[in-house]
N, C-alpha and C positions, 0 to 999 in steps of 0.2 A: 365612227361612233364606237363606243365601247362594245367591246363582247361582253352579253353580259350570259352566256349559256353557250356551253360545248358539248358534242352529242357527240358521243363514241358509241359508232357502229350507226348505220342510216341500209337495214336491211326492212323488209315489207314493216316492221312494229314499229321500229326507230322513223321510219320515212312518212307512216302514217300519223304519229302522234306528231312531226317535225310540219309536214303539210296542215293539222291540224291547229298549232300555234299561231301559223303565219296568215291563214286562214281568217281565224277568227282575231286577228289584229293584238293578240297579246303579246307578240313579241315582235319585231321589224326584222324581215332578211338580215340585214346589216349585223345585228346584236346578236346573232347565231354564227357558229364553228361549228363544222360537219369533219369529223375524220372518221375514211372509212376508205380501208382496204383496196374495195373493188373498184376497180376503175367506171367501171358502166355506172355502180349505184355511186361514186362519189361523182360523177357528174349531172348524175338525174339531181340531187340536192345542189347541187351549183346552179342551176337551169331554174330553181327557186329565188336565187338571190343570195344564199348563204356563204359565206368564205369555205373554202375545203382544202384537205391534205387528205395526205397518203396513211401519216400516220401523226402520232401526238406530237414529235419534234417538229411538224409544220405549226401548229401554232404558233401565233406571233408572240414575242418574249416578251411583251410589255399586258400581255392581257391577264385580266385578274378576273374571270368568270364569279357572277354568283353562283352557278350552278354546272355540275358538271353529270351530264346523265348518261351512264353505260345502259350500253340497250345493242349486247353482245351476246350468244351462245355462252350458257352458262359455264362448258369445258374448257373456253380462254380468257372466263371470268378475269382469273389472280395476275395473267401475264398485262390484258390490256391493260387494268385498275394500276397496275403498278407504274406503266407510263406513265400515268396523270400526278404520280406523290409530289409533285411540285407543287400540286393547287394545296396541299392537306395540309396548311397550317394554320387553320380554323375561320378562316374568312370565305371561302369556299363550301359548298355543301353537295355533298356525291347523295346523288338520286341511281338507285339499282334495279331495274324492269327484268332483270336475269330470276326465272324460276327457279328457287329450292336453292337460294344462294343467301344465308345469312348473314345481318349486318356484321356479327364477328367476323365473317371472314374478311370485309372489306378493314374494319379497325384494325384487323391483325396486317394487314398487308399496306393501309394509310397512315397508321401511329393512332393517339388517342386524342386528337387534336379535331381528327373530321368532324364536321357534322354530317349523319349517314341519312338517306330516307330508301328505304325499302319499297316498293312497289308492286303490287301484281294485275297487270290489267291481264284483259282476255281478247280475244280476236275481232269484238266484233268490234271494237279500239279503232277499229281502220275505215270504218265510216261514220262514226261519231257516237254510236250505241256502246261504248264498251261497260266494263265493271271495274272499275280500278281501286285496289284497296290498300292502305298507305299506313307503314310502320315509321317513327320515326327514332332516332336516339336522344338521349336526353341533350347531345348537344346542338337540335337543331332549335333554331330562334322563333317565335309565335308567327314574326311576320316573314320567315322563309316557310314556315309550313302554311301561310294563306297563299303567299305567291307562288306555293308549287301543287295546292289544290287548284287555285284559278288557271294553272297552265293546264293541268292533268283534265278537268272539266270541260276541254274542247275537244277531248275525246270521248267523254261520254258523264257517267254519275262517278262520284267520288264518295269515300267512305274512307275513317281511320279506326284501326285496331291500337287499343293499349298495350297487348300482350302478344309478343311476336311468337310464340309458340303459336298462336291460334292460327299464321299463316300455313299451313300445311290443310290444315281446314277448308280458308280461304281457296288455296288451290284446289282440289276438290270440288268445291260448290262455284264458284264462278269461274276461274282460271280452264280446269279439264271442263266445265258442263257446257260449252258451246256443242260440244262434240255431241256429246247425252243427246240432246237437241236434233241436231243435225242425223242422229242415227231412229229419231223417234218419227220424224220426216220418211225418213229411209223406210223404216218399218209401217208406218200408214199408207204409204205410197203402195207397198208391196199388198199390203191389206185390200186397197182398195183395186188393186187390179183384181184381186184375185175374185173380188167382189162383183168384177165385169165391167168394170171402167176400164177405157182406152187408158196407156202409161202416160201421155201427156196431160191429158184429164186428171186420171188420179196423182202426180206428181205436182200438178196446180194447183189442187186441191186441199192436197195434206200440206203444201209450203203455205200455202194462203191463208188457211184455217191455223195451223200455229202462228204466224206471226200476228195475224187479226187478234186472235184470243190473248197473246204476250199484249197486244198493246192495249186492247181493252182491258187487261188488270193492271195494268201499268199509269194509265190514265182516268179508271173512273172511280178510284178510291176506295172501292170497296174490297174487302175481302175477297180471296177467289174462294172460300169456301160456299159464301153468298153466293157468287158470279154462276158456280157450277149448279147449287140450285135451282139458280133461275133458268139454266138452260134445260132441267129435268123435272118432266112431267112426270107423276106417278104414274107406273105401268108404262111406260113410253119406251120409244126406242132410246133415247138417252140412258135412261132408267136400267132397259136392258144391258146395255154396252160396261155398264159401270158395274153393273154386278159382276161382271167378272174381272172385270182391272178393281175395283178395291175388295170384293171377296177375302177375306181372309188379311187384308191390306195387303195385298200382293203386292201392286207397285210401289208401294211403301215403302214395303218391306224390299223390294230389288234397289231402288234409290237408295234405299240405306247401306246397302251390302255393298253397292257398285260407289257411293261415295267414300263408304270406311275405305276399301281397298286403294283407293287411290291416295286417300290421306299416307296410310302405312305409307303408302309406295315415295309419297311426297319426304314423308320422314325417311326414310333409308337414303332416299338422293340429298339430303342436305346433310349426311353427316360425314 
């Protein structure tokens, strides 16, 4: 069967979004090219069904990919991309999952023939929850930009930005805020010990109670301004707890400080 999609680099994001395709039956083993370095992860992707090499001269010579997706460590961005200039004579289209890695750099290193899509998913990408949010160039086609949301959508929700500056943004709010997340866990968990919960207790607690509350605003339509109302009585312990996280808008105001800085930070890495 034709190759119709080659995946350069199949490390934990590459391998989750590649299990995630084959998975939800949007692409066939067969129709997938895995090149990747390592020998252990290029054979965990063969153990799928996929064809695999070492490197991009294993590709077979007769294969004309519609798609070609680097999902490589942003610092050997320019060296991998530049194996593939064989697909970039505009029937191909480079999909890029590399953080703070601009489409110019992929054009300047493909010619002006690719079609480029940008990509930034976030981690949680590896069991189906992720955020993935999708720039394209003007020379990508209506119906490769459906067929590479419907691929992207087995890893979790999709969204496209018109204005690639605003990916530094992007990075920032979904790409770094797993972490935010994960340290907000961290931080209740410590709270609650100290509150006199056993650490396994309080650790079940603050994981469960964040992911329940993520999914009950995620699923029941409302606003969570709404949502946090309903969970607070006047004068209540809710009531209490919240006077001091929005006071002043503190947590706001910290989200906003801890988002700008990483934006900067996004911008200085991509220039």
């Amino acid at each position: 069967m034709t190759i119709r999609l080659v995946l350069a680099g199949c490390g934990n994001m590459g391998y989750a979004m590649l299990a995630g395709w084959l998975k939800s039956g949007k692409l066939a083993p067969h129709a997938v090219f895995v090149v990747e370095p390592n020998a252990e992860l290029r054979e965990r992707a063969g153990h799928l069904g996929c064809g695999v090499a070492e490197d991009a001269n294993g590709i077979p010579v007769d294969a004309e990919p519609d798609l070609v997706v680097i999902a490589v460590k942003p610092q050997v961005i320019r060296d991998v991309t530049a194996a593939y200039k064989r697909f970039a004579d505009g029937r191909t289209t480079f999909v890029s999952i590399a953080a703070g890695t601009p489409v110019a750099t992929f054009e300047h290193i493909l010619g002006h023939l690719a079609p480029i899509i940008r990509c930034m998913p976030n981690t949680p990408a590896a069991i189906g929850k992720g955020m993935m949010v999708v720039y394209s160039n003007p020379l990508v086609t209506d119906d490769v930009r459906r067929f590479v949301a419907e691929l992207l959508s087995a890893s979790g929700v999709v969204t496209t930005i018109d204005d690639e500056g605003l990916m530094d943004a992007v990075t920032a709010v979904s790409g770094s805020g797993p972490a935010y997340i994960f340290h907000f866990i961290e931080a209740l968990t410590v709270a609650a010990e100290k509150a006199g919960l056993p650490t396994e207790t309080a650790r079940l607690l603050a994981m469960q109670t964040v992911y329940g509350a993520a999914a009950l605003a995620a699923e029941s339509g409302e606003e969570p301004g709404l949502l946090r109302q309903q969970v607070t009585s006047p004068n209540g312990t809710t009531a209490a707890a919240l006077a001091v996280l929005m006071g002043e808008d503190r947590l706001t105001k910290l989200l906003t400080e801890a988002v700008e800085a990483a934006r900067l930070r996004s911008v200085e890495l991509g220039k």
